[in-house]
DSSP file (Angstrom, degrees, kcal/mol; ACC not computed):
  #  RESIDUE AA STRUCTURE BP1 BP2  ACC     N-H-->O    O-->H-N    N-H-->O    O-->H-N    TCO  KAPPA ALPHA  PHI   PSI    X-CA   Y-CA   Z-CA
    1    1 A X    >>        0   0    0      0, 0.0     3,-1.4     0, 0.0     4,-0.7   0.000 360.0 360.0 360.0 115.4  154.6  117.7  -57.3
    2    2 A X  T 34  +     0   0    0      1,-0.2     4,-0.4     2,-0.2     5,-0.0   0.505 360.0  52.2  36.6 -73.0  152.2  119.3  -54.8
    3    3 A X  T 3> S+     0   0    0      2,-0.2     4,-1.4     3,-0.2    -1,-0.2   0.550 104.2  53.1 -87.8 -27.8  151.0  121.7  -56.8
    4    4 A X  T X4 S+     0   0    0     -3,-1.4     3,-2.2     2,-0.2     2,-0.6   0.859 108.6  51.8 -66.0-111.4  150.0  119.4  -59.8
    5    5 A X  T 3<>S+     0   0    0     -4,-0.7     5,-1.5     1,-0.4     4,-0.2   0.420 112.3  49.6 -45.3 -27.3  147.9  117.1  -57.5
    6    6 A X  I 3>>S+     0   0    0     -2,-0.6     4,-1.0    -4,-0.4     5,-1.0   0.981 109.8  47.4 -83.2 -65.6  146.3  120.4  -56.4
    7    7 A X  I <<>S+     0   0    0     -3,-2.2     6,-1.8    -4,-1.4     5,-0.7   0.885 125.2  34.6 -43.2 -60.1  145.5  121.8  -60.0
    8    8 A X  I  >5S+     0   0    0      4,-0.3     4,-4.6     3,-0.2     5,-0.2   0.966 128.1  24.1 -81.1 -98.2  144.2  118.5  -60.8
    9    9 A X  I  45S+     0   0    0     -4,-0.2    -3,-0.2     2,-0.2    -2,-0.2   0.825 125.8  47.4 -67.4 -27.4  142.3  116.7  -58.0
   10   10 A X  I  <<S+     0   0    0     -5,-1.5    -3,-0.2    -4,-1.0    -1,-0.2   0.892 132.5  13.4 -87.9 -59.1  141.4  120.0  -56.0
   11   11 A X  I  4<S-     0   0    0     -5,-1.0    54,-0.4    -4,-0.4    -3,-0.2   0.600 103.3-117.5-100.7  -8.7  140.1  122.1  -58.7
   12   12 A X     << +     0   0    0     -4,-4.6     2,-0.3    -5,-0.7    -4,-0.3   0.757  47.6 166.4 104.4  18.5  139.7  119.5  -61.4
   13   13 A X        -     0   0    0     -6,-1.8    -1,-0.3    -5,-0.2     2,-0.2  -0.617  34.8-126.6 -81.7 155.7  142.0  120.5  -64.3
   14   14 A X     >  -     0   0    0     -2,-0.3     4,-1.7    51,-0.1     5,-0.4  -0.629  22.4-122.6 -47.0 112.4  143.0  118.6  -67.2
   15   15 A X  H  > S+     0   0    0      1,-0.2     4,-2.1    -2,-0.2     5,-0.2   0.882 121.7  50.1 -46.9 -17.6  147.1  118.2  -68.0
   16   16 A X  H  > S+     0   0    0      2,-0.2     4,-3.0     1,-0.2     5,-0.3   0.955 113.9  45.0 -84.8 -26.9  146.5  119.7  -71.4
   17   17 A X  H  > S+     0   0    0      1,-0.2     4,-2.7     2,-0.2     5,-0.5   0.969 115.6  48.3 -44.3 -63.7  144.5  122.7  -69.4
   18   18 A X  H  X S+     0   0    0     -4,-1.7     4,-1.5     1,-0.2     6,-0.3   0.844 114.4  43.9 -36.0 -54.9  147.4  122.6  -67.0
   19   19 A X  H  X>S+     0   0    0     -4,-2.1     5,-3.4    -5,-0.4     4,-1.1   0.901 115.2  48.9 -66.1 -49.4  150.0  122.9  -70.1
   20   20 A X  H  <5S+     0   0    0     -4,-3.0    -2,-0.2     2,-0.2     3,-0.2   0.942 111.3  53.5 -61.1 -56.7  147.9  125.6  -72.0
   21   21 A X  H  <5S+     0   0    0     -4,-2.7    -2,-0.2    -5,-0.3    -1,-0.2   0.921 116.2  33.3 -51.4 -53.1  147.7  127.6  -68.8
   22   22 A X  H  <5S-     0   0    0     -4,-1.5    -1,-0.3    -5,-0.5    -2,-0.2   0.712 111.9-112.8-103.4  -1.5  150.9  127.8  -68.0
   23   23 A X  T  <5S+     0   0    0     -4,-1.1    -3,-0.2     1,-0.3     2,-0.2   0.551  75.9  96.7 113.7  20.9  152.4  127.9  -71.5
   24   24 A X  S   <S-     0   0    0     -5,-3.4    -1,-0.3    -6,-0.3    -2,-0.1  -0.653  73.4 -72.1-125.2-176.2  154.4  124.5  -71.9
   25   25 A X     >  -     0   0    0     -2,-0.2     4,-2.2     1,-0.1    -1,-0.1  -0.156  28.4-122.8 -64.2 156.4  153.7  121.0  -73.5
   26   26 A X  H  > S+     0   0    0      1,-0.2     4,-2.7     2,-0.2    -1,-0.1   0.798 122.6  51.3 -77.0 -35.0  151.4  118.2  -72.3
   27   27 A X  H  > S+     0   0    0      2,-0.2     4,-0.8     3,-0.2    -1,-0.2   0.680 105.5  50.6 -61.1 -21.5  154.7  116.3  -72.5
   28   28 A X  H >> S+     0   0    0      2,-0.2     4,-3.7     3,-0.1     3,-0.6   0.956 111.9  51.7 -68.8 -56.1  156.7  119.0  -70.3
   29   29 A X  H 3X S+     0   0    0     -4,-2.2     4,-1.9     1,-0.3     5,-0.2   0.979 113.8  43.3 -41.5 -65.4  153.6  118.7  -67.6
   30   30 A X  H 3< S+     0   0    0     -4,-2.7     3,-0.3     1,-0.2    -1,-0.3   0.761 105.4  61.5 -67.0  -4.2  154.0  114.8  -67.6
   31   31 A X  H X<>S+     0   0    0     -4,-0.8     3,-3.6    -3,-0.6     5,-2.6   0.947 108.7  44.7 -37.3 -70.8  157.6  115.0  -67.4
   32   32 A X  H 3<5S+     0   0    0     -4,-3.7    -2,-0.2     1,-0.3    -1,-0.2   0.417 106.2  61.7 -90.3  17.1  157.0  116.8  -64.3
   33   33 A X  T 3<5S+     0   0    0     -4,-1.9    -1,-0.3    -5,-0.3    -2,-0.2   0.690  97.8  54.5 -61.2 -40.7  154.6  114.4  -63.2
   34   34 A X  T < 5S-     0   0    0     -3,-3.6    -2,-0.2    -4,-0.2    -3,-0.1  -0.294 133.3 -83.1-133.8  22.5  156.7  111.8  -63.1
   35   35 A X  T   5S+     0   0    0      1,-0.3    -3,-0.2    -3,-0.2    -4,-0.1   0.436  77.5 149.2  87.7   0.9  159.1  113.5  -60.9
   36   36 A X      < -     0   0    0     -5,-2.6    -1,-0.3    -6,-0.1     2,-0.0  -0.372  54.5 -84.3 -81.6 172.3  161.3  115.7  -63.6
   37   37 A X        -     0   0    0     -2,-0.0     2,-0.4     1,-0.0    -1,-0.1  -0.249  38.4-160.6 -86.2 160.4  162.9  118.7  -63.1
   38   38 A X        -     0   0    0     -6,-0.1    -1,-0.0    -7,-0.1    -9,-0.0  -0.990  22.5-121.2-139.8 128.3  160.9  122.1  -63.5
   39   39 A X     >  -     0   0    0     -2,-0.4     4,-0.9     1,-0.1    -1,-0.0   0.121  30.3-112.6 -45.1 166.3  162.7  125.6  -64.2
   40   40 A X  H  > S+     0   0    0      2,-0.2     4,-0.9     3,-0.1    -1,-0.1   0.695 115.7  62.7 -87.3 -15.1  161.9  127.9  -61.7
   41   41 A X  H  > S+     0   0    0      2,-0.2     4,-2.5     3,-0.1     3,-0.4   0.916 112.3  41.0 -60.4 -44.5  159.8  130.3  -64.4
   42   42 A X  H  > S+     0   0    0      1,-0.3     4,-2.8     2,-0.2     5,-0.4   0.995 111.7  53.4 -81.1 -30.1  157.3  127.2  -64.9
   43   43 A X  H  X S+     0   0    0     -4,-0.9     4,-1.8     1,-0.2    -1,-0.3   0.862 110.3  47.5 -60.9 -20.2  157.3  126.4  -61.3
   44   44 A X  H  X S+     0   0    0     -4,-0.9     4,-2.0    -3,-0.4    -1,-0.2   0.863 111.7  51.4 -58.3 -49.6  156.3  130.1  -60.9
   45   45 A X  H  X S+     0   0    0     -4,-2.5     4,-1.3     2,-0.2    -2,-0.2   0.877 110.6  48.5 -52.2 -48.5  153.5  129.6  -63.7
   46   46 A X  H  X S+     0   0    0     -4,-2.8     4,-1.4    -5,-0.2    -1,-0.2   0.922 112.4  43.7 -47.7 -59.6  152.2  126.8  -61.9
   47   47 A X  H  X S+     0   0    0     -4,-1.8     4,-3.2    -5,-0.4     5,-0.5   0.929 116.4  55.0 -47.1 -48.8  152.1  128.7  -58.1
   48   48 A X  H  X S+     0   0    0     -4,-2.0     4,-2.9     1,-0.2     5,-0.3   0.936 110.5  42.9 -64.3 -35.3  150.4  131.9  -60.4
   49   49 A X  H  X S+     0   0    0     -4,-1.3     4,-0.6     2,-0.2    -1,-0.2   0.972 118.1  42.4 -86.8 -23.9  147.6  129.5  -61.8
   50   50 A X  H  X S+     0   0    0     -4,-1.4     4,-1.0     2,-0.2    -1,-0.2   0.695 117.2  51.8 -86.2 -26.8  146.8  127.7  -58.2
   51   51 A X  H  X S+     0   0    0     -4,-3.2     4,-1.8     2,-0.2    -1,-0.2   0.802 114.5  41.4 -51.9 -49.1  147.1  131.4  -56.6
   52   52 A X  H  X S+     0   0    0     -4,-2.9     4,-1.0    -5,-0.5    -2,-0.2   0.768 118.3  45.5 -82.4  -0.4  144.5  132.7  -59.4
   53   53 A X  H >X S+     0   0    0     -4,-0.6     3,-1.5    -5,-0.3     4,-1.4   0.982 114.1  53.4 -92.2 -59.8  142.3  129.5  -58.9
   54   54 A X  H 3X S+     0   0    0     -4,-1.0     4,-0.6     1,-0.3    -2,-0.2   0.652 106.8  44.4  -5.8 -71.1  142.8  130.2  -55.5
   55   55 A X  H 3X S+     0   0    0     -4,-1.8     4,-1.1     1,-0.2    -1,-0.3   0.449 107.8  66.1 -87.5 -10.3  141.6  133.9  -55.3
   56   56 A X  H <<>S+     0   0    0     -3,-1.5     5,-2.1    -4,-1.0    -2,-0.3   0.840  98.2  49.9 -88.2 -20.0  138.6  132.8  -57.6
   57   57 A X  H  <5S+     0   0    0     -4,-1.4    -2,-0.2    -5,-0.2    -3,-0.2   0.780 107.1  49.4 -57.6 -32.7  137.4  130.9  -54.9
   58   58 A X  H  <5S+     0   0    0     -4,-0.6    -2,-0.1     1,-0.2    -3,-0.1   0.852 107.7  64.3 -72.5 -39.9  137.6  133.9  -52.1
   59   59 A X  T  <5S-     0   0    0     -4,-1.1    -1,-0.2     2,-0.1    -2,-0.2   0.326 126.8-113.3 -11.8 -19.7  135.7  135.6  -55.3
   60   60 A X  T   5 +     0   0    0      1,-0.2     2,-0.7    -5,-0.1    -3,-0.2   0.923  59.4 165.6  40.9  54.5  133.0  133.1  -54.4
   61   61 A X    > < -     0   0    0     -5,-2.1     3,-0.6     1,-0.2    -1,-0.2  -0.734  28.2-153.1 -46.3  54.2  133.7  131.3  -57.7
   62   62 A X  T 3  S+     0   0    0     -2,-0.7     2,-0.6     1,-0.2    -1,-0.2   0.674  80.9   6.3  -2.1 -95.1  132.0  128.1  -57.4
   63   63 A X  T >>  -     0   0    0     -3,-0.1     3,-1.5     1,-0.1     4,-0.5  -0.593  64.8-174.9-106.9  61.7  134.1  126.1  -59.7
   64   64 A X  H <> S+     0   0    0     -3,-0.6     4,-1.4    -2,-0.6    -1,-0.1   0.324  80.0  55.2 -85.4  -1.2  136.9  128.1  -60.8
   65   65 A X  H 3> S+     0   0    0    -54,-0.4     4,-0.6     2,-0.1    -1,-0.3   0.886 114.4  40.8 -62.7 -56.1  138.4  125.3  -63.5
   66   66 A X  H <> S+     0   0    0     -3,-1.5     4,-0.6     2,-0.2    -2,-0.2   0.372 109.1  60.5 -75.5   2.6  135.1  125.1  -65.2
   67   67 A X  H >< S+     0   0    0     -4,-0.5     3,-1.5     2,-0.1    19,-0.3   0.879 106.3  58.3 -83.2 -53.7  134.7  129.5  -64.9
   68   68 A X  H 3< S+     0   0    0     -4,-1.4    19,-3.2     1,-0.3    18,-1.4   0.730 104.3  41.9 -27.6 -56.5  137.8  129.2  -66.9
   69   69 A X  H 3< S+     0   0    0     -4,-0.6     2,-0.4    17,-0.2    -1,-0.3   0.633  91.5 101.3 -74.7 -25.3  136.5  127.2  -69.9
   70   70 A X  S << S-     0   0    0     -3,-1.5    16,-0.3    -4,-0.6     4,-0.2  -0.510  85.7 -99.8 -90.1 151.0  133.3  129.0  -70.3
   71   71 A X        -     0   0    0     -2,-0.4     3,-0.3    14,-0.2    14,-0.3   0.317  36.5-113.8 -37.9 155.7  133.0  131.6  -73.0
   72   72 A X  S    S+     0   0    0     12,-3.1     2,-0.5     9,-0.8    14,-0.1   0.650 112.3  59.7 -70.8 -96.9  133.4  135.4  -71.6
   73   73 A X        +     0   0    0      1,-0.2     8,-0.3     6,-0.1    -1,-0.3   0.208  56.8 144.3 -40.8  73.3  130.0  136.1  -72.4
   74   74 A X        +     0   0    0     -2,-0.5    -1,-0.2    -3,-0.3    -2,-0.1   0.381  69.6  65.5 -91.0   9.4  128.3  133.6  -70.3
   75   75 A X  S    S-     0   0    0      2,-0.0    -1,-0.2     0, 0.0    -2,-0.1   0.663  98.8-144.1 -79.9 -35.2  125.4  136.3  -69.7
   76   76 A X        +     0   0    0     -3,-0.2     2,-0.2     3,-0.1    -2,-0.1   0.983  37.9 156.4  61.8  78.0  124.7  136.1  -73.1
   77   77 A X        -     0   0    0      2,-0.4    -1,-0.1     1,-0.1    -2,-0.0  -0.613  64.4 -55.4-109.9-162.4  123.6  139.4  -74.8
   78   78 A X  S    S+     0   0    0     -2,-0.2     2,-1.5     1,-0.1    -1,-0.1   0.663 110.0  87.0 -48.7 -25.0  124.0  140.2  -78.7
   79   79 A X        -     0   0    0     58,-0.1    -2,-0.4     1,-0.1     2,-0.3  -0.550  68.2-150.4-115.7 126.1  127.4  139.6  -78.9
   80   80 A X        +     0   0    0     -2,-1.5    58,-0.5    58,-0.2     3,-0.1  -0.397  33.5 150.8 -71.9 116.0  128.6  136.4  -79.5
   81   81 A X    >   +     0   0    0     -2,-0.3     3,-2.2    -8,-0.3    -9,-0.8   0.117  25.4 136.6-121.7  45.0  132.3  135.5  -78.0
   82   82 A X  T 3  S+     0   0    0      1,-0.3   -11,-0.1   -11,-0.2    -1,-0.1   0.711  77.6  47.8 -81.2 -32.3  131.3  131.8  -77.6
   83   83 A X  T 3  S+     0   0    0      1,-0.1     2,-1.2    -3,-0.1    -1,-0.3   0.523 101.1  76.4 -86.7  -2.7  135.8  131.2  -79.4
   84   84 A X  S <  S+     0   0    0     -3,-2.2   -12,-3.1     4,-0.1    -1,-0.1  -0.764  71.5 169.1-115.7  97.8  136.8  133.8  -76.7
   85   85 A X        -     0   0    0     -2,-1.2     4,-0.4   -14,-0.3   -13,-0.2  -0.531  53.9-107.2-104.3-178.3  136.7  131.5  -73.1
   86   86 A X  S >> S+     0   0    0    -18,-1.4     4,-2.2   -19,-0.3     3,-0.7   0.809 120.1  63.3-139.2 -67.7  138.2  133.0  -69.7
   87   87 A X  H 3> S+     0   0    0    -19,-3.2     4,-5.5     1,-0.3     5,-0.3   0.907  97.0  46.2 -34.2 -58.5  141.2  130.3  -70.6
   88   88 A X  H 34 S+     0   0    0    -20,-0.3    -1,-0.3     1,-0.2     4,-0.3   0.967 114.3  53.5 -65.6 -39.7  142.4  131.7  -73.8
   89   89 A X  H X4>S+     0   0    0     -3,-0.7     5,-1.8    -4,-0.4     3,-1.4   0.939 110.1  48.0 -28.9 -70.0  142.3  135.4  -71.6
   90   90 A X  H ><>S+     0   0    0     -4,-2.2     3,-2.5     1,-0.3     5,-0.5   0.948 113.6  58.0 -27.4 -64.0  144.6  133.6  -68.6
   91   91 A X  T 3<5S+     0   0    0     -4,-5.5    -1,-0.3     1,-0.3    -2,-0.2   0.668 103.6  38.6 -69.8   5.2  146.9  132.4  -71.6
   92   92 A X  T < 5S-     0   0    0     -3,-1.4    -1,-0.3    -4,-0.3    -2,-0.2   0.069 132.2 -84.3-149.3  53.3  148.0  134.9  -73.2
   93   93 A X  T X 5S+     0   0    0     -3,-2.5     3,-0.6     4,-0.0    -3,-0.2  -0.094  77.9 136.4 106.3  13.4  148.4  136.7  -70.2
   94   94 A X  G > < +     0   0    0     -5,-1.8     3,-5.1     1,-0.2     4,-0.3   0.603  30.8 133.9 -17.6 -34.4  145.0  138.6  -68.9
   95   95 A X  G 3 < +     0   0    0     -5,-0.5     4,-0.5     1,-0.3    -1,-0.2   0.542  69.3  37.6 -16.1 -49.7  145.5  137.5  -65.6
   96   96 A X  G <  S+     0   0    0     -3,-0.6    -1,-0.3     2,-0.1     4,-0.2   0.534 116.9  59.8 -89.1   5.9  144.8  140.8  -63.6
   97   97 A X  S X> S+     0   0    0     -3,-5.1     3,-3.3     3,-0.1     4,-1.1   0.822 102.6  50.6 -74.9 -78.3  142.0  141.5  -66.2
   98   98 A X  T 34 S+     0   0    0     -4,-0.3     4,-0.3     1,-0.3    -2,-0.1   0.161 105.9  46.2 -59.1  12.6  140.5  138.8  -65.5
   99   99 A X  T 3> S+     0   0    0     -2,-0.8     4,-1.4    -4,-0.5    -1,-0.3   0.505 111.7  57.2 -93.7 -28.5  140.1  138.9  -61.4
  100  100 A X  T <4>S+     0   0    0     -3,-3.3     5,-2.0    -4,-0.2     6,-0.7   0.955 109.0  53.1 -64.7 -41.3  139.0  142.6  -61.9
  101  101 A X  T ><5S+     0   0    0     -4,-1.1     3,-5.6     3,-0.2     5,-0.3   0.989 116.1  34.2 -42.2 -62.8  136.3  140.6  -64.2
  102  102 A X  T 345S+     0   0    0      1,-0.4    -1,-0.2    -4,-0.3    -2,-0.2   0.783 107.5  58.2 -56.1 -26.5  135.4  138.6  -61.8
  103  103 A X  T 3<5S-     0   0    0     -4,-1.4    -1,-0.4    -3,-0.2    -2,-0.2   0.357 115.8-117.5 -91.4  10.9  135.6  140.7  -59.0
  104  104 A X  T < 5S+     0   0    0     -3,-5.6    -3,-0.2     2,-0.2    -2,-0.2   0.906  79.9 123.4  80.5  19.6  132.8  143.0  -61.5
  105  105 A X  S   <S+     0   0    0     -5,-2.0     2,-0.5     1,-0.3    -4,-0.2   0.439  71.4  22.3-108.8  -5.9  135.2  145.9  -61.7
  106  106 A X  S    S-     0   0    0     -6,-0.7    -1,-0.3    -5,-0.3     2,-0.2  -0.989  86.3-110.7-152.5 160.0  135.4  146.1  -65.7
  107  107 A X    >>  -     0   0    0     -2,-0.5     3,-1.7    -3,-0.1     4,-1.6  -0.410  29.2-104.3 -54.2 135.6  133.2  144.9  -68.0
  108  108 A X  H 3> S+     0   0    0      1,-0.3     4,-1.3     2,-0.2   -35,-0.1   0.763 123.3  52.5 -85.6  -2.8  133.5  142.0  -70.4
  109  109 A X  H 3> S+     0   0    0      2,-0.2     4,-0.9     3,-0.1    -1,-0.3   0.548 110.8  49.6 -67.8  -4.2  134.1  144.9  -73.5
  110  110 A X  H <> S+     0   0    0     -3,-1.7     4,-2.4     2,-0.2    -2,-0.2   0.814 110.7  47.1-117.9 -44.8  136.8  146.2  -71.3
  111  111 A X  H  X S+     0   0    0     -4,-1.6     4,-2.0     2,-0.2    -2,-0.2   0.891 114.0  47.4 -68.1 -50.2  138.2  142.8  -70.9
  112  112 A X  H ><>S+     0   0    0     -4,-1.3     5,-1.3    -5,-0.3     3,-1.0   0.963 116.6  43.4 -31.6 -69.9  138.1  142.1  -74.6
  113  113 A X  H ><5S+     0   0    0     -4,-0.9     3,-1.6     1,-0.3    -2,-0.2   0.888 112.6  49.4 -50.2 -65.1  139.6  145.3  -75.3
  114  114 A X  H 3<5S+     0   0    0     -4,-2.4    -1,-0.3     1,-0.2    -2,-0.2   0.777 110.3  66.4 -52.9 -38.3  142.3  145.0  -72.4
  115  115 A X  T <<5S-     0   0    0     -4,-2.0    -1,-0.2    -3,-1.0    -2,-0.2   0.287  93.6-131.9 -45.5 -13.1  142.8  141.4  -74.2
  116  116 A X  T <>5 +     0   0    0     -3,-1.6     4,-1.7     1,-0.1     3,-0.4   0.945  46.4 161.0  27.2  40.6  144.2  141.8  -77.5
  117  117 A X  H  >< +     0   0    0     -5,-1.3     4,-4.6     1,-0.2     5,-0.6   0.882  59.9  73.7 -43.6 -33.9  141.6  139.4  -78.5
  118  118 A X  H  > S+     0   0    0     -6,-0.2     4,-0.6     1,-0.2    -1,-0.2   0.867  91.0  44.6 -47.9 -58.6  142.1  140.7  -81.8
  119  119 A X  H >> S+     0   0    0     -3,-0.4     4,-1.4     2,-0.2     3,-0.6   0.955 121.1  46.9 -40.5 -73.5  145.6  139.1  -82.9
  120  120 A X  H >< S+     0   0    0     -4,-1.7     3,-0.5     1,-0.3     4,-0.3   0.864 112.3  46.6 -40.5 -55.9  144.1  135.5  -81.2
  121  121 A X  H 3X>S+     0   0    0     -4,-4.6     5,-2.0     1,-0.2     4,-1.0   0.528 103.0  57.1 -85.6 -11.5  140.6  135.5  -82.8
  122  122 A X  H <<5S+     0   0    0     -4,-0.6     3,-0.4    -3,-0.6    -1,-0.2   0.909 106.0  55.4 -84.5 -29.6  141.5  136.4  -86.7
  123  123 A X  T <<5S+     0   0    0     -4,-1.4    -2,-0.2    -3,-0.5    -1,-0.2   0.884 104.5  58.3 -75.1 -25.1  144.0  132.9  -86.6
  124  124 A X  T  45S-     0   0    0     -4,-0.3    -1,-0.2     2,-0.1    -2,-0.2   0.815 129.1-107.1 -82.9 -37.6  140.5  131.0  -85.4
  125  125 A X  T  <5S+     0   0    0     -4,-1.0    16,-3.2     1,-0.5     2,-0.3   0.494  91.2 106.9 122.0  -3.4  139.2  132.2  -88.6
  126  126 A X  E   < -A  140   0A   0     -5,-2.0    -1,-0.5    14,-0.2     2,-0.4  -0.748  52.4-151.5-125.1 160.5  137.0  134.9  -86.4
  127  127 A X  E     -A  139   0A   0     12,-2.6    12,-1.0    -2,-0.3     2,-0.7  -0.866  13.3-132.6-137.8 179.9  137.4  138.7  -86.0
  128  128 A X  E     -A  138   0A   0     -2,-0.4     2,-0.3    10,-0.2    10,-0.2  -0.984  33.4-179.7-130.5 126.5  136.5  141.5  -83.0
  129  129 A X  E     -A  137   0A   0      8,-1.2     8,-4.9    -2,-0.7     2,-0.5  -0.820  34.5-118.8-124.5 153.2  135.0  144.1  -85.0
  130  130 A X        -     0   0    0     -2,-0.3     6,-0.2     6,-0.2     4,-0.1  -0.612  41.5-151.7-110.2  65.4  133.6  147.6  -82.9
  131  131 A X    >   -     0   0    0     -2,-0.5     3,-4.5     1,-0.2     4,-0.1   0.304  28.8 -86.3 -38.5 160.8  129.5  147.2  -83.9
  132  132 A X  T 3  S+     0   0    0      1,-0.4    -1,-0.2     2,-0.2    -2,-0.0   0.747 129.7  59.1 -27.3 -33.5  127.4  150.3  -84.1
  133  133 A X  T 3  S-     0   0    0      2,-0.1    -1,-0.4     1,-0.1    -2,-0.1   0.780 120.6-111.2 -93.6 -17.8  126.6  150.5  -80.9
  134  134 A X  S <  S+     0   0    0     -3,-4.5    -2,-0.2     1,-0.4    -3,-0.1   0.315  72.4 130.2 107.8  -3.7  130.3  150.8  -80.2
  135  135 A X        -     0   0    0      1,-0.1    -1,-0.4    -5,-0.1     2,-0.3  -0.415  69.6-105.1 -87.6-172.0  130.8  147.6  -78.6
  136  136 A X        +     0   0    0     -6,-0.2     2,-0.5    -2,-0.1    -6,-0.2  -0.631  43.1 178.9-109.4 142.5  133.4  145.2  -79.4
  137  137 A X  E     -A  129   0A   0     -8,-4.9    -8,-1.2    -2,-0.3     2,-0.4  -0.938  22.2-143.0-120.3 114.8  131.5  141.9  -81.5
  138  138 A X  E     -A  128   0A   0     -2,-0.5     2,-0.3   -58,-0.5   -58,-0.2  -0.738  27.2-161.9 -80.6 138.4  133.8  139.1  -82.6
  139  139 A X  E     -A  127   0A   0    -12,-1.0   -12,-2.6    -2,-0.4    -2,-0.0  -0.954  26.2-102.8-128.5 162.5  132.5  137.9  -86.1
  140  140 A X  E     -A  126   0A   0     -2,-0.3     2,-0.3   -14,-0.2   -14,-0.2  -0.333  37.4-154.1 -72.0 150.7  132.8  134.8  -88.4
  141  141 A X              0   0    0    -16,-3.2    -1,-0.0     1,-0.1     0, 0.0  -0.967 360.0 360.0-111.6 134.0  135.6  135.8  -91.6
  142  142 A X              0   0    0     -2,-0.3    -1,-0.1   -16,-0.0   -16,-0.1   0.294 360.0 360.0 -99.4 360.0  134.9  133.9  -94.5
């Protein structure tokens, strides 16, 4: 498929990246690797992630496989989201947050917030807490 070969050799993803991103198994992807048949919803998830990879490159997104994987806060101030990457956003279905991110039109608390980070980050073992200063912090739960 086309569109695989593009996800992979033009921007440089990884099948389990590929599988996570669009919401199916590492076995469904090589399935369809290897010339099986693909629903028309995941062939739609596929076109949506090589369209947003796409429009982070008109974004002037260097390297829009590796923007994915790094942490939201890649500025780095006081609040640590180092378990909260651009990826886990994508997946669990951020998408239009996260080109208004990019494109600088919200904030990365606004994207948190907009995220239901919350839900994700307590199963990791981590929580999003609203510090003093009233922004959103993810912290360790022991």
């Amino acid at each position: 498929m086309a569109l695989l070969n593009e996800l992979t050799a033009g921007y440089g993803l990884g099948w389990s990246d590929i599988a996570r991103l669009v919401g199916v198994s590492v076995p469904a992807v090589r399935k369809w690797r290897h010339g099986g048949d693909i629903t028309a919803p995941r062939l739609q998830g596929v076109a949506r992630l090589a369209a947003f990879l796409n429009i982070l490159e008109e974004e002037d997104v260097r390297d829009p496989a590796a923007w994915l994987n790094l942490p939201l806060d890649d500025l780095d101030e006081e609040i640590t989201t180092d378990l909260v990457t651009k990826k886990a956003i994508y997946s669990s279905g951020g998408i239009i947050d996260l080109l208004a991110f990019a494109k600088r039109h919200i904030s990365h608390d606004e994207l948190l917030s907009r995220a239901s980070i919350l839900e994700r980050s307590e199963s990791r073992r981590t929580r999003v807490i609203r510090a003093p200063d009233g922004n959103l912090s993810i912290v360790s739960v022991r």
